[in-house]
Structure formats: C-alpha cells, structure tokens
C-alpha positions in Angstrom: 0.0 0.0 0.0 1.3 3.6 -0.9 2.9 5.1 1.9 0.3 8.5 3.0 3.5 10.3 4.2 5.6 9.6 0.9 2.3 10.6 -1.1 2.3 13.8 0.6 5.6 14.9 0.2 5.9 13.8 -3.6 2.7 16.2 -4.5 3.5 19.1 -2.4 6.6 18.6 -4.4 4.5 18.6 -7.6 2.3 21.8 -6.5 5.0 24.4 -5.4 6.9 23.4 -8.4 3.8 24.3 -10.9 1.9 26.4 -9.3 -1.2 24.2 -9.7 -4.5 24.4 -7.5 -4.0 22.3 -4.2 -7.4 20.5 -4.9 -6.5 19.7 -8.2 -3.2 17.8 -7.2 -4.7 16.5 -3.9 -7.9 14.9 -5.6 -5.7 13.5 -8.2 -3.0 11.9 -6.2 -5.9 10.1 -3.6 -7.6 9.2 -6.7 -4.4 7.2 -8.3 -3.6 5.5 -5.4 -4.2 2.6 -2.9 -4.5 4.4 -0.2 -7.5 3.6 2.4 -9.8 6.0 4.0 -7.4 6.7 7.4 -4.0 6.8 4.9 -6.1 9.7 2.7 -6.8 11.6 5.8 -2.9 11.6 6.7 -2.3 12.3 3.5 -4.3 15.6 3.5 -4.2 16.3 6.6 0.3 16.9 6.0 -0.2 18.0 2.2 -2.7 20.6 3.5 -0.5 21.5 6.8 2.4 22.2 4.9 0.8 24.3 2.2 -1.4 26.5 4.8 2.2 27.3 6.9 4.6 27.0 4.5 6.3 29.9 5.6 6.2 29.4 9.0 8.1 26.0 8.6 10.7 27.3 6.1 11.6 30.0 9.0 11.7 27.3 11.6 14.3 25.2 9.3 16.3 28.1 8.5 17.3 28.8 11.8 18.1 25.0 12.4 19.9 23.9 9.2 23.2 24.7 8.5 22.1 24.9 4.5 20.7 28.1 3.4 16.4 27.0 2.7 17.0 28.0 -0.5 19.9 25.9 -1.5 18.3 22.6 0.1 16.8 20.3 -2.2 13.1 20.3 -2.9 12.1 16.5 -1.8 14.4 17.3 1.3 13.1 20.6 1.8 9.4 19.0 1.6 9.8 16.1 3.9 11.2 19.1 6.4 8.6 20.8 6.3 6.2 17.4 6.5 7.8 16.3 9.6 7.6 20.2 11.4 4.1 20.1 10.5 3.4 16.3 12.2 5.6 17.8 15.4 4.1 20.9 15.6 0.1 20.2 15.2 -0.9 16.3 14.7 -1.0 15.4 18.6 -2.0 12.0 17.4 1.5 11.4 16.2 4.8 11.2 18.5 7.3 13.3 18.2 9.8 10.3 17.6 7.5 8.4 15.0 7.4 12.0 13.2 10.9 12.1 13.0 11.8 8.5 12.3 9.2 8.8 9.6 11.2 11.2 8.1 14.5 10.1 8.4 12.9 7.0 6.3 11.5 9.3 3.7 14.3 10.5 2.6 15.9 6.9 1.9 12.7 6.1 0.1 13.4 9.0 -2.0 16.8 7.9 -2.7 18.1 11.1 -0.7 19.9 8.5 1.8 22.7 11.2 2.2 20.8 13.6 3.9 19.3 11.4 6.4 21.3 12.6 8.5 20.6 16.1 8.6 16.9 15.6 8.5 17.6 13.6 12.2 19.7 16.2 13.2 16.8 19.1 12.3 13.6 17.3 13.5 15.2 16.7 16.7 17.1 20.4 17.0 13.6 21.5 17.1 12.1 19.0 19.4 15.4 19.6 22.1 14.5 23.8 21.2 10.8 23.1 22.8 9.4 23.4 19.3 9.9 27.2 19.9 8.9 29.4 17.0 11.2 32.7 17.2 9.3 35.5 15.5 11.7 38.5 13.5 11.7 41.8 15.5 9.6 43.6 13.1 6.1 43.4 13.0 5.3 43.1 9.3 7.8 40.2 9.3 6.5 38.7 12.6 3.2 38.1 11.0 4.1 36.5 7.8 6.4 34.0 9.5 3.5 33.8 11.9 0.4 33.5 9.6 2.7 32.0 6.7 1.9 34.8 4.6 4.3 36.7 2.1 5.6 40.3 3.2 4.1 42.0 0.0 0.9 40.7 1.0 0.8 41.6 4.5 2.1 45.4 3.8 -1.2 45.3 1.0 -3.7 44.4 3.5 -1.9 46.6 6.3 -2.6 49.7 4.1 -5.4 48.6 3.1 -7.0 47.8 6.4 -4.9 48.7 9.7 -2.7 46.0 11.7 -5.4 45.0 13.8 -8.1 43.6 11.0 -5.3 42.3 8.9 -3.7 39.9 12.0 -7.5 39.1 13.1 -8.1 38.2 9.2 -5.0 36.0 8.9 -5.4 34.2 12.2 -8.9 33.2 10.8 -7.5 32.0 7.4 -5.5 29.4 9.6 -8.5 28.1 11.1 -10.3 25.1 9.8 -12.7 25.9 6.8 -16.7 24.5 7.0 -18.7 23.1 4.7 -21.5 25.3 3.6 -24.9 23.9 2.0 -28.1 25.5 0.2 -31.0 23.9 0.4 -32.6 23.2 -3.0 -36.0 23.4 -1.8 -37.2 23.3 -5.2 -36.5 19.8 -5.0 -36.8 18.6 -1.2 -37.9 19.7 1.8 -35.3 20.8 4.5 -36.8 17.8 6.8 -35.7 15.5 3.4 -32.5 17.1 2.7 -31.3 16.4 6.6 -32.5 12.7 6.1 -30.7 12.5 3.0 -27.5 13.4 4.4 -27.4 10.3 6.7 -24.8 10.4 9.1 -23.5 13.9 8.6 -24.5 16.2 11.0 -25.8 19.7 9.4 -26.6 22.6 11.3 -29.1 25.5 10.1 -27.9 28.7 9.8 -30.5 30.3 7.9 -33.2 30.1 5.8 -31.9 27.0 3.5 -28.5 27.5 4.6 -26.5 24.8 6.7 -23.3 24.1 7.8 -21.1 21.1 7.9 -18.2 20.4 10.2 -17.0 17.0 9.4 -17.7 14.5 6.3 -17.8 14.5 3.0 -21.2 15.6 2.1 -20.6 15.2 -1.7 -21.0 11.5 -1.7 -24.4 11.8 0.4 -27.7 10.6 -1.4 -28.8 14.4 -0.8 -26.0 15.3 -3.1 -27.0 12.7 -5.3 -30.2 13.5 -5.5 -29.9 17.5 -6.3 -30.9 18.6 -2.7 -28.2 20.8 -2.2 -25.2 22.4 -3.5 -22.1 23.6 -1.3 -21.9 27.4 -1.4 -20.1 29.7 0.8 -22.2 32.0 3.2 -21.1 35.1 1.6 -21.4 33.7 -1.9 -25.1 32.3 -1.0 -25.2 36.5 0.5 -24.3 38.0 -3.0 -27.2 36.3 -4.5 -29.5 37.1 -2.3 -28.2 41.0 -2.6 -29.2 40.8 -6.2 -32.3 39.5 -5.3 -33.7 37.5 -8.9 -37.3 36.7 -8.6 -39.3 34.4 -11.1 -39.9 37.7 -12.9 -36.1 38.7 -14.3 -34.4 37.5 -16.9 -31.0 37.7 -15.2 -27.1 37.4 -16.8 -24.5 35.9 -15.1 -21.3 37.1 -17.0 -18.4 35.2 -15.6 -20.3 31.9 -13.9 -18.6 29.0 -13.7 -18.6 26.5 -11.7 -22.1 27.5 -11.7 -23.0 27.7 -7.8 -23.9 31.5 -7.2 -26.2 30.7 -10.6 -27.8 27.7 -9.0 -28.4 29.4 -6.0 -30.2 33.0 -8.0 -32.4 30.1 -10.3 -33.5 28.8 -6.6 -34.3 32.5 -5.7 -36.4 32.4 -8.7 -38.2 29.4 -7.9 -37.0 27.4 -10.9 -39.1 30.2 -13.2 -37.7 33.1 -15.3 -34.2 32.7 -17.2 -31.0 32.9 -16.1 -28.2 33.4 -18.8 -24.9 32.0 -17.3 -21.7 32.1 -19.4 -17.7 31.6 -18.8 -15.0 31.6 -20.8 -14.5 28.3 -21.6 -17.1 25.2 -22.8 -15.5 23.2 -20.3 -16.4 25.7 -17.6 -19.8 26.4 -19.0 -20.4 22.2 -19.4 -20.0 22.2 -15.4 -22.9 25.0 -15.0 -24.9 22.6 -17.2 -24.1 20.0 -15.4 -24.6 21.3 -12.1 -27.9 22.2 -13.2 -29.2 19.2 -14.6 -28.4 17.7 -10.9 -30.0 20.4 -9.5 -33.4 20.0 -11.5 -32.7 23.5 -12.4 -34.5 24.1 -16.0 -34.6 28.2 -16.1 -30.8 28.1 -17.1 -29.5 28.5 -20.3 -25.2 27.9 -20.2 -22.5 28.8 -22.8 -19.5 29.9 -23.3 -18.8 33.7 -23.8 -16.3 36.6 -23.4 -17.4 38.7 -21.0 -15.0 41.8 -22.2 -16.6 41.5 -25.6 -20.4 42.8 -26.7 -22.8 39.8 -27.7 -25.5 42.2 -29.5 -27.6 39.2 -29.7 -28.1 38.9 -26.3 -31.5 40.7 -25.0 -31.9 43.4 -22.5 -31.7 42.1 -18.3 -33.4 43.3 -15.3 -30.7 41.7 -13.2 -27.1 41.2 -13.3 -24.5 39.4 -11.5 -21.0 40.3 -12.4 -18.6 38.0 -10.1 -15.5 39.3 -12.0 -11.9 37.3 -12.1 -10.2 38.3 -9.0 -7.2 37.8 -6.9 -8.5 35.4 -4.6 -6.7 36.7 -1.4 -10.1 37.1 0.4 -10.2 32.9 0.1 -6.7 32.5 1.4 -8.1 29.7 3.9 -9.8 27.2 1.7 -7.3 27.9 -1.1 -3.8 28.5 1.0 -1.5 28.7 -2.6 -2.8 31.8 -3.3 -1.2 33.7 -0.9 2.0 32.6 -2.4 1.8 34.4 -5.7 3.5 37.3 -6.6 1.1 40.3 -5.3 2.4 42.2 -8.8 0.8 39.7 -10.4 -2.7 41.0 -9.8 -1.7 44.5 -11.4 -3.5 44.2 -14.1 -7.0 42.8 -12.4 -8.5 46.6 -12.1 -8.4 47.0 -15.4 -9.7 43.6 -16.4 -12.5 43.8 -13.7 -14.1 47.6 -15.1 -14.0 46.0 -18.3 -15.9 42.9 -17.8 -18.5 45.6 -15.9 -18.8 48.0 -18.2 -19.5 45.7 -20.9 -22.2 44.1 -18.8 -23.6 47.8 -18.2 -24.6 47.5 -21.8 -26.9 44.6 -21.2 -28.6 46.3 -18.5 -32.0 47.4 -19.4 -32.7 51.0 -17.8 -33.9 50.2 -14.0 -32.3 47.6 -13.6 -30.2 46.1 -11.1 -26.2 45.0 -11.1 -24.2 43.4 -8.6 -20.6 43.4 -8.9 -18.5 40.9 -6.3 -14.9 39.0 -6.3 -13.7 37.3 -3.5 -10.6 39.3 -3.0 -10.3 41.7 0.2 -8.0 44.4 -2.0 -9.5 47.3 -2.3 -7.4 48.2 -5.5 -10.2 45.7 -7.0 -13.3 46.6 -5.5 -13.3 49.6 -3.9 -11.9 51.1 -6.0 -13.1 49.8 -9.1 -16.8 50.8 -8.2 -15.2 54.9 -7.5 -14.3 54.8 -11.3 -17.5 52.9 -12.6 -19.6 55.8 -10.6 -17.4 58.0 -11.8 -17.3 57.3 -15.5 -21.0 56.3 -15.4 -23.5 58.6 -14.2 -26.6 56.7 -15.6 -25.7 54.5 -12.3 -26.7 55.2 -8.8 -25.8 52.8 -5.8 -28.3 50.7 -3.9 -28.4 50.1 -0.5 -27.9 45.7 0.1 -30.1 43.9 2.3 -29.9 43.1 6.0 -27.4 40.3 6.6 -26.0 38.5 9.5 -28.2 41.4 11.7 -26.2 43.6 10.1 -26.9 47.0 7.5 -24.0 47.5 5.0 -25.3 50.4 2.6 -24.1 50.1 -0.7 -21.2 48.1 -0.5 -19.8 45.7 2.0 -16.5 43.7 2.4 -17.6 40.7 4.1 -14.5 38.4 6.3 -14.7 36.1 9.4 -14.6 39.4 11.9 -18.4 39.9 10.2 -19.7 36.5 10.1 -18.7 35.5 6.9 -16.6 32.7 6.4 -13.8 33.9 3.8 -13.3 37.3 2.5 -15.7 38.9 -0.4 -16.8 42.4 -1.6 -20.5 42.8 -3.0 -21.5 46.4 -4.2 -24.9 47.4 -5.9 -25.9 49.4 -8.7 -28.9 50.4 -10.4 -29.1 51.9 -13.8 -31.3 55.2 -13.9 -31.2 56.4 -17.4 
C-alpha cells in the first residue's frame, strides 16, 4: 500500500513546483492511489499542513539547518517541512515516530545522504521546545507567523490597519466548514437532513447549513440535487441581487455555476438565467450542475465577457462576479497567498471591463451586482469609484440586511463579520 507520508511529500513537491490548485493535485493523487480512507486523511491532513504554513516551517528550518532554505533540495526541503508540520500540530502522532518517519522518507526518495541532517533538524527542534522565534519587526512577525508573504501583509496593512489584517490572517488558519443551500425546489429541509445520513448539518439560515465534518458530496442528498455547497457570503451576494421568477438575469463570468444555482433557486425554478464563462468546459459544469439540480430556467455557454454579444436581449438583473485575486479565500485555497502580489496589477483594469460591458446589457432600472472574493481594495473599492465615476446613468443601492447587520451600498464581508472567507458585494442600479 502507498505510503500517506511519501504521497504527501511527492505532490506538495509537484504543486510548489507548478503552481497548480491544491485540490487539483490533492484529488488526483488520492484518486491514483491505494490508499485507504485513514491513509487519505494523513495524507491531506500533512499535504494541507504544509501548504497553509509554509512559511512558517521554512523559518523554523532556516534557523536549524546549516544549509541556506533556498539551496536545500526540494524532496528534502518538503519532507522538512512534513515532519515540522506532524511535530508541531498532529497530537496524534509522536514526536519520535514523526521524525523516524522522516528520516525514512528520505531513503525512500533515494536522498539517503541527507538522512542525517533531517535527524539532526527534527530533533534540533524538538530539544529547542518546538519554539517558533518571531523576526523583531512586525510586518515580518506576522508573515512567519500566519505563513503569509511580506508584500501581501504590507497590502492588506494599508489597506485595512494591523489589527483587521492579524484578526483576518489568524482566521485563514483556522479550519474551513462546509456550507450547504437547500434546494428546496426539489426537497424539503426535513428531506435534505435525512438524505445526508450520518453527517451532522446545522441550520444557519433560511436553507442554509453548515457542515463540520464528512464528506457531504458522496451523500444521497448530493446525489439527488438537494443541495449544492456554497459559501455563506457567496449564497449572501445572490440574495443582494435579489432575482425573482420575474427577471431575466445574466451571469457574465459563472462558472462553476453555484452563485447561478443558488439566483435560479431564488427564482423558484421560473424566469431565465443566462450563465456564461469563458470556456465550454467551464460552461459544461454550469450545465451540469444544473441538470443535478433540476434546475430548468438556465441557459449555459461559453462567452467573453469583455466582448459585446449584440444578440443577447436586454436584463433586469445582473451578477458580475469578476476574475479576481482570490486573497479574500486565502483559507480554503492557502497557494494563493503565495503568488507574486504584482501579479494581480492588471485585475482593475480587467475587472471595469468585464463591468462595463455588462452595463450594456442592463436594461434601464435595472439592477447589477458586482462581487470577487478578494479583500484588496485596489479591485473593489476602488473599481466601483471609477465605474460611478465614468458612469452617471448609475446610482448605488443600499444591500439587504445580513447576519443582523446593514452595509449600505457596498460591503467587504470576512470572518470578523460573520462571513466565512473574504468577499466584496456592491450594488448598482441603472437610472437612465
């Protein structure tokens, strides 16, 4: 049987390499090997670990290695950083099986010369009392401490203050919880609990539950269409645009589909929703998605969203969900924060274009709700100033009551406000 620990370290080897999406690599590692259910836990419990506090390990084996991190090689470097992560946080492994574990890693890899040194560093830190020795200087302190980048904590520190920034890292460490909406146009909420046998859901809200444990994907609810997993402030930005059966509604940048399901729901399965992406691919999960769903109000394809479609008709609602960052899901998608902050320079630019082009499908008094699920105010924020700006057939409208909570016009949700990730929503109504 494949080893869970071996597995681990060979695809976080694979995904810092290439840059590729953590559930992408996961999902297809677990999927190509042998491993049973407890070995696939291991697994992603250390191939998780590691990519969450990445940062925070690297700093911890830099100051107990006598080889610069960056000169170390990468299997080495990664089994490191496996057996920190097993010492540090997995209580239900001892400290000695963590490093012994290690120490045979490396042979397996065929690294048998620096056995050694992985001994001598696993056990450094043990001897050290596992003590993690924070720089001086507080912009350094918290990205060794919340295994963040420097660029990105100096963003959100200008942005935000000190004090929201640490709160809002701290939370992105946390462990992330399965949100559900209720597809009531298929079940009842007494049928969808029954369906999801021995996972324990707990109501939030209206249609809305929660899941702590389990995967609720291979439940007969999930089977069935009774629910799709949504984020709270995802299912929150539908419900700001507020569809009823009575739109005809455009999602411009939809996939995978679930803020559509959830506005089609709004709408009782009635009226039309046009959802388009990029990409056929993209735009066959929407259809997809739907068909589980039972959702027949949604027409699906592929489409530019920077480019006019004069063949499209005239909406009374809009949902532009532009192409964003991502730094405001740092938590369920912890490889973001590794990028290079300059590469989101150019998002502004992108994000006013996909908006303004959807202005031109908006029929006069209707409504438009731009979102991303970035907290940097260089895209939202600041984006909306130059669309009010540029635009003054638009005038803001005030978002609904959420959470017990008013937000007026715009609203940058996080865990500090009850959300559970980070995401901007703003409203607009065309007057004229």
């Amino acid at each position: 049987m494949t080893d869970p620990r071996y597995l681990a370290v060979k695809l976080l080897d694979k995904t810092f390499s290439s840059g590729s999406y953590s559930n992408i690599q996961l999902d297809s590692g677990l999927k190509g090997s042998d491993l049973d259910d407890r070995g696939k836990k291991l697994c992603s419990a250390i191939y998780y670990g590691v990519i969450e506090r990445k940062l925070t390990f690297d700093h911890i084996i830099g100051g107990l290695s006598s080889r610069p991190i960056e000169k170390l090689d990468s299997i080495i470097l990664n089994i490191l950083r496996c057996g920190v992560y097993q010492i540090m946080y997995m209580d239900s492994v001892p400290d000695n099986a963590a490093v012994n574990e290690s120490v045979a890693l490396a042979k397996k890899f065929r690294k048998v010369s620096a056995s050694g040194m992985v001994n001598a560093v696993l056990r450094n830190f043990i001897r050290s009392g596992k003590e993690l020795k924070l720089p001086k200087d507080s912009i350094k302190a918290a990205s060794v401490k919340y295994s963040v980048p420097v660029p990105f904590v100096r963003a959100l520190t200008a942005d935000y203050g000190r004090e929201w920034t640490e709160k809002f890292l701290e939370k992105s460490l946390e462990k992330s919880v399965t949100f559900m909406r209720v597809n009531t146009n298929r079940c009842t909420e007494e049928e969808f609990v029954a369906a999801l046998g021995d996972i324990s859901a707990e109501k939030l809200s209206e249609n809305c539950y929660s899941a702590k444990s389990g995967d609720v994907t291979a439940t007969e609810a999930f089977k069935k269409g009774y629910f799709h997993v949504q984020g709270l402030s995802s299912q929150f930005c539908c419900e700001a645009l507020a569809p009823t059966e009575n739109d005809i509604v455009l999602d411009i940048c939809a996939a995978p589909g679930g803020k559509t399901f959830t506005m089609a729901e709004l709408m009782n399965g009635r009226g039309e929703i046009y959802a388009f992406d990029l990409h056929e691919k993209r735009a066959e999960l929407i259809r997809k998605g739907a068909q589980r769903l039972g959702l027949t109000n949604i027409r699906a394809a592929a489409g530019d969203a920077t480019k006019f479609n004069a063949e499209l008709p005239k909406f009374t609602k809009i949902l532009c969900d532009v192409p964003c960052s991502g730094m405001g899901v740092i938590g369920k998608k912890p490889e973001i924060k590794y990028k290079d902050i300059s590469d989101f320079n150019g998002l502004p630019d992108i994000q006013y274009k996909i908006v303004t082009n959807a202005l031109n499908y908006l029929g006069v008094g209707g409504e438009l709700v731009y979102s991303t699920c970035t907290v940097r105010k260089a895209e939202n924020d600041e984006v909306c100033d130059r669309l009010l700006s540029e635009h003054p057939e638009l005038e803001e409208v005030m978002l609904p009551r959420w959470n017990g909570q008013s937000f007026g016009s715009r609203v940058t949700l996080s865990p500090m406000n009850g959300s559970d990730d980070g995401f901007f929503i703003a409203k607009f109504r065309k007057i004229r």
